[in-house]
C-alpha positions in Angstrom: 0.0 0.0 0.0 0.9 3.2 -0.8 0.4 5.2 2.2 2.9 3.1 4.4 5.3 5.7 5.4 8.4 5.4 3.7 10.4 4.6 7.0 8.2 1.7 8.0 9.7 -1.9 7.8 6.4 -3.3 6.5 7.2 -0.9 3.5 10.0 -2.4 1.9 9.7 -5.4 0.1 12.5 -8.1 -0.5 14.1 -9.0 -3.5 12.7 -12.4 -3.3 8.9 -11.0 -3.4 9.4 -9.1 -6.7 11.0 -12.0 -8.6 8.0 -13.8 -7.4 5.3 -11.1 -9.3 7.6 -9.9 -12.1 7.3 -12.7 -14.5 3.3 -12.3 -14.6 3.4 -8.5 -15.7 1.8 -7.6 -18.4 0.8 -3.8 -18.7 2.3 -1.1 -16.3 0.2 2.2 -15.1 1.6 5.2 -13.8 -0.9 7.3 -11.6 0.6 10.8 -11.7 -1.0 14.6 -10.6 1.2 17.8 -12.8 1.9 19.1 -9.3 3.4 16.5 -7.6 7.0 16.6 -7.0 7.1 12.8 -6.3 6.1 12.0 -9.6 8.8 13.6 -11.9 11.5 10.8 -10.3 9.3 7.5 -10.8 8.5 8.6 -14.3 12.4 8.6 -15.1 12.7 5.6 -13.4 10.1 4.0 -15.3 11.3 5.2 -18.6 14.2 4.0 -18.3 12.7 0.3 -17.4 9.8 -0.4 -19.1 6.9 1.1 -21.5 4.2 2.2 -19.5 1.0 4.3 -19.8 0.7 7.2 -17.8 -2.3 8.2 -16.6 -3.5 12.0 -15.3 -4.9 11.1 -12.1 -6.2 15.2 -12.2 -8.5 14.4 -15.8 -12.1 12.8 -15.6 -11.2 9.7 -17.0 -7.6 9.7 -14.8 -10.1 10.0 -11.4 -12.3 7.4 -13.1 -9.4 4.9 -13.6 -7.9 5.7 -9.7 -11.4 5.0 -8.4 -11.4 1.6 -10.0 -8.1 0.7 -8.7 -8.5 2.3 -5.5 -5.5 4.9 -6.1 -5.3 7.4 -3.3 -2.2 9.2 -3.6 0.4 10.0 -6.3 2.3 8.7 -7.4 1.6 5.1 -8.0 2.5 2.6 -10.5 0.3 -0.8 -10.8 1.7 -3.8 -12.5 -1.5 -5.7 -13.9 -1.0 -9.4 -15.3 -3.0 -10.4 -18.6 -6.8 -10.2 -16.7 -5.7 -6.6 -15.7 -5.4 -7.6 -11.7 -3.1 -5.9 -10.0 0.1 -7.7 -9.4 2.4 -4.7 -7.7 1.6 -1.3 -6.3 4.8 0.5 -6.7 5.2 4.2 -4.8 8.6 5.2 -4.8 11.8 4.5 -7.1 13.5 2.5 -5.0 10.4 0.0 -5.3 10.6 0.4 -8.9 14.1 -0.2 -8.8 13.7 -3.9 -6.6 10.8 -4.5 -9.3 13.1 -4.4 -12.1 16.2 -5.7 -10.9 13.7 -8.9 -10.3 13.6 -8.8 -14.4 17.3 -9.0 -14.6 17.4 -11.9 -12.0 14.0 -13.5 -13.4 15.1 -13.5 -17.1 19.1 -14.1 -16.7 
């Protein structure tokens, strides 16, 4: 979840748990706002990693699409596998970098 506070322990994930969900990824989401300052370093880190879709969490269809995955802060990246169920909620680039290091490890 998302709103873990970044210094929590339940908050950081191990290696182990991301090569578990990284083979079964199929389409990536990035929940973003223009004004958040968070949001400008995940989208690097995405970019560099993997194609994603980034959706405007301020538009209609953005707060549409949060609603339905039960986004409530930005930003946030979902991993969905084929059936579009979420299979990671990613909030911060050091997630994103565990996440795809997994690919490295997973696909080596």
């Amino acid at each position: 979840d998302c709103k873990v506070a970044s210094d929590s322990p339940e908050h950081y994930k191990s290696e182990a748990h991301y090569d578990s969900l990284y083979d079964g990824a199929s389409r990536v989401l990035l929940f973003a706002r223009k004004n958040c300052p968070n949001c400008s370093p995940v989208r690097r880190a995405l970019a560099s990693n993997a194609d994603f879709e980034e959706i405007d969490a301020d538009s209609i269809e953005g707060m549409a699409q949060a609603t339905k995955f039960e986004i409530f802060s930005t930003p946030t990246v979902l991993v969905l596998d084929e059936n579009e169920e979420i299979i990671a909620r990613l909030c911060s680039v050091g997630e994103l970098e565990k996440f795809f290091a997994a690919r490295t490890r997973v696909h080596s």
